[in-house]
N, C-alpha and C positions, 0 to 999 in steps of 0.2 A: 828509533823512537819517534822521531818527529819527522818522518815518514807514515809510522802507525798513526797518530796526532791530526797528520793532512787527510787521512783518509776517511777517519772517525768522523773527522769534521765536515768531508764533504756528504759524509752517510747521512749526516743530520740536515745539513743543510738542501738533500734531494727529499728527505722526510717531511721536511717544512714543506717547501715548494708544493708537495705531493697534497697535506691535508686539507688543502680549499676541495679536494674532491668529495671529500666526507661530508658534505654540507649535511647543516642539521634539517631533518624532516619538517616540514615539505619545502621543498624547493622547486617545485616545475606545476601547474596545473594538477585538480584532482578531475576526475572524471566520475560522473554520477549517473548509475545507469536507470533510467525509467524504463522498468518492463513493460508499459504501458505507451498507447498515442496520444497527443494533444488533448489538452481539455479533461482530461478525467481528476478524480483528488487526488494520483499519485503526482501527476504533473503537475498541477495548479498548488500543490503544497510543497513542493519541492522547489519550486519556483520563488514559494514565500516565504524561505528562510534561506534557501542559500545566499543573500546577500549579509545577512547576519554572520553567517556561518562562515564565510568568505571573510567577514571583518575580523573573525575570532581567529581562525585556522591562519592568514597572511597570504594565501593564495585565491587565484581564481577557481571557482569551480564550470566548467563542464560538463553541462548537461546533456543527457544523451537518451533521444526514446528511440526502446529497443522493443517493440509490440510484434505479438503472435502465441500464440496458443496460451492464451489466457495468461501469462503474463510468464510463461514457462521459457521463452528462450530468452529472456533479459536475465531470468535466475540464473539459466546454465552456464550465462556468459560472465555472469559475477562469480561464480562457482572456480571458476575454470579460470579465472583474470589472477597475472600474477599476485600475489601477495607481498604487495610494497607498500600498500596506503594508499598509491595512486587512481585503485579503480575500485569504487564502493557503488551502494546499490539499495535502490527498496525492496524490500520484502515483506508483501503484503502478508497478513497473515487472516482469513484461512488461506489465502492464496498457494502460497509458496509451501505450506505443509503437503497439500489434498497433493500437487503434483509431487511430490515425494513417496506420498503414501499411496495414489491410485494408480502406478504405472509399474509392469512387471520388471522395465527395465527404464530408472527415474534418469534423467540426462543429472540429473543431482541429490544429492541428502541431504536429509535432516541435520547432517554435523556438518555439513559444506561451508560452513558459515560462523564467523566472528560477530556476537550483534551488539553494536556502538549506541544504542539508544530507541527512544520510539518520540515522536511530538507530538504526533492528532492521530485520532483514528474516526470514524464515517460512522454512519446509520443509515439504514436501508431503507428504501421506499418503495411504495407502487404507485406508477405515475401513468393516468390515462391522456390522450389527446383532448386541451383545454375544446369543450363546444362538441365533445365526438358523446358517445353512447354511452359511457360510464362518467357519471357526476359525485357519486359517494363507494363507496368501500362493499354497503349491502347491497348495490344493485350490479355490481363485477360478479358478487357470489351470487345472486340469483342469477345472472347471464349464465354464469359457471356450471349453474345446477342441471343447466338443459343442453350442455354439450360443452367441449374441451374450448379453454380460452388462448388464446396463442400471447406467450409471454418472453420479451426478447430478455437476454440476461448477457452479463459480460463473460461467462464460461462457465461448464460444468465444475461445480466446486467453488467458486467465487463465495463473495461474502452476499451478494442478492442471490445468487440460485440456493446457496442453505436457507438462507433466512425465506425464499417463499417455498422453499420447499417445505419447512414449518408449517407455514401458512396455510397452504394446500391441504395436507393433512389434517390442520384444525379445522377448517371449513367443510370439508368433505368433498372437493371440487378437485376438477381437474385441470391441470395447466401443461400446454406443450410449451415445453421449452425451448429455445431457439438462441444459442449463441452466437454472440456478434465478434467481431474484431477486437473491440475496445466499446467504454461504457460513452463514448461520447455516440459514436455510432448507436447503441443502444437506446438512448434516447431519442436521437435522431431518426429515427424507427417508429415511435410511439408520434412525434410530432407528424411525421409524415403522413401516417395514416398506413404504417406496412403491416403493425403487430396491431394487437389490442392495447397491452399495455406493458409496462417494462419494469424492471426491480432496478433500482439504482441509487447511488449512496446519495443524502442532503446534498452534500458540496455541488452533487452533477447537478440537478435541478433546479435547487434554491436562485438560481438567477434568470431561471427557465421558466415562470409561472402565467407569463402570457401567451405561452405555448402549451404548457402541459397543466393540469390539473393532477398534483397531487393527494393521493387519497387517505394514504396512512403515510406513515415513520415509526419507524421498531426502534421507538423510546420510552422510555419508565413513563413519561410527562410527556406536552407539548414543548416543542422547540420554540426559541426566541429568534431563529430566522425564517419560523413558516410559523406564528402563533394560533393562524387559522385553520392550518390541518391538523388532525386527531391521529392518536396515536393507535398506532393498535389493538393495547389495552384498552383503551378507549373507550374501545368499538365491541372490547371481548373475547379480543384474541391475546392470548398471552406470547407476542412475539415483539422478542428487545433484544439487540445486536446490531454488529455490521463487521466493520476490521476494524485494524490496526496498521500503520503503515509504517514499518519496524523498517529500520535502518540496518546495515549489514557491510562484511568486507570478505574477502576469503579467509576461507578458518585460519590457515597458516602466515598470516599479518602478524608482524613481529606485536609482541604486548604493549611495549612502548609508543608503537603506533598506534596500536587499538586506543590505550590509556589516553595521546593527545588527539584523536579523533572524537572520542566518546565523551573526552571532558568541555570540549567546544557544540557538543551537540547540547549540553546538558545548560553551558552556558547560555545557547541560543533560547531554551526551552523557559529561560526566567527573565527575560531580556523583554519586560511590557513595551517595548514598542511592535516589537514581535510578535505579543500576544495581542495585539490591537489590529494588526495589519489580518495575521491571520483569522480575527473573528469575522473581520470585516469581510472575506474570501469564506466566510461558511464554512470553515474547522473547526471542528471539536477537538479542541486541546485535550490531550489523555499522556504529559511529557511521562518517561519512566528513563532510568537509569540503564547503561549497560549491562549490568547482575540483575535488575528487574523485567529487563525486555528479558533476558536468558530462562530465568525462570518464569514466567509468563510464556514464552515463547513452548515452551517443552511442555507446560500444563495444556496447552491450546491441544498443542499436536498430540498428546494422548487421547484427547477428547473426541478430533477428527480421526484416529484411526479405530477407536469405538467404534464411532457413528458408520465409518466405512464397512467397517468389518459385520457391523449386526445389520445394514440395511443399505448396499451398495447403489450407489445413484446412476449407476453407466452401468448397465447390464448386455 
């Protein structure tokens, strides 16, 4: 009997020992993956809350830009990243649908993904070289009228090549389109004198206006970081949108992770000093909840495999 007694004892006593390994979530770094390069809204936003988000969460986060085909091997690599909490991701949205829905064989799915929240999303612009050939919106469409305009965009399906392919369409004008690496690059194009002009979200320009002259923004209203330019309605084009820059993690992340991931994103999203820092960087706060990014998320994506399906943009 007290043989059985020593032994029970030592059972428990190696059990002890053993539960420092269980530590509670998170314990080591998170990793955050930018499907995107330097300088775009997904970086430059992700930049201005992870310290927030780092304060709430107790670890450091990890940034990490992972760019190339429009923001499609950053998705597949958060797709595909174990599911422990340690490696989450943006997922831009139309982004991260269109490469789901325009490719016969997607490196990823529409259910690849757990979504923990959303904080800002963008509005799109057309932005010509400040002192080059186009000074307002009606004289791009008169250019347009008498031969194709070369227009850079950050990829087929992005949130500027929808939104000017809108545009195009209402105009009755023709635009080649020309996808670049990333949207910094994309601007960087239109400054230099490579394209005519470029679609690209507020956030990319609005600090760019000694270079570029903006001509529209696909806003209901004028914006209070560009008061001076006119919106598209404006002008008479009924074109208002851009993205969303939806948060994500692999669909199979335990719930309880998702739950303290998604509730520190939500804290981050009310936290006015956050929203002070972030206005000042040219975000459009749009916070939404994990069950509202989810259904948000799925309305978006019916909408883009519509739009694919009745009038395919890569033929």
């Amino acid at each position: 009997m007290r043989m059985l007694t020593k032994i029970l004892l030592a059972g428990f006593a190696v059990a002890g020992m053993a539960a420092p390994a269980f530590a509670e979530y998170p314990d080591q770094p998170i990793t955050f993956i930018i499907p995107y390069g330097p300088g775009g809204t997904s970086d430059v936003g992700a930049r201005t809350w992870g310290p927030f988000f780092e304060k709430c969460i107790g670890q450091t986060v990890v940034f990490v830009n992972k760019p190339g085909a429009g923001g499609e091997l950053g998705f597949a690599e958060l797709a595909n990243a174990k599911p422990d909490g340690y490696t989450i991701g943006a997922l831009n949205v139309p982004n991260f649908p269109v490469g789901a829905i325009t490719k016969e064989k997607p490196a990823y799915e529409l259910g690849s993904f757990a979504f923990l929240g959303n904080l800002y999303g963008s509005k799109v612009s057309i932005n010509a070289k400040r002192g080059g050939k186009y000074d307002t919106l009606a004289q791009l469409v008169e250019a347009a009228k008498t031969g194709p305009i070369n227009m850079a965009i950050s990829n087929y399906g992005a949130d500027d090549h929808i939104k000017m392919l809108s545009f195009m369409k209402a105009a009755g004008v023709k635009f080649n389109f020309i996808p670049m690496a990333d949207a910094a690059t994309s601007r960087n194009a239109v400054i230099g004198g490579h394209v005519d002009v470029s679609g690209n979200s507020l956030t990319e320009v609005a600090q760019f206006q000694n270079e570029l002259k903006t001509l529209a923004i696909a806003s209901d209203e004028r914006v209070a970081e560009l008061p001076d330019v006119p919106s598209f309605k404006e002008q008479g084009f009924d074109i208002v949108g851009g993205s969303n820059h939806v948060i994500g993690a692999p669909v199979a992340t335990p719930p309880d992770v998702v739950a303290k991931l998604s509730g520190c994103f939500e804290a981050v999203s009310k936290d006015p000093e956050f929203q002070k820092v972030a206005k000042e960087r040219s975000l459009l706060l749009n916070p939404m909840t994990a069950a509202q990014t989810k259904d948000w998320v799925q309305k978006e994506s019916a909408m883009l495999k519509g739009l694919w399906e009745s009038d395919p943009w890569i033929k």
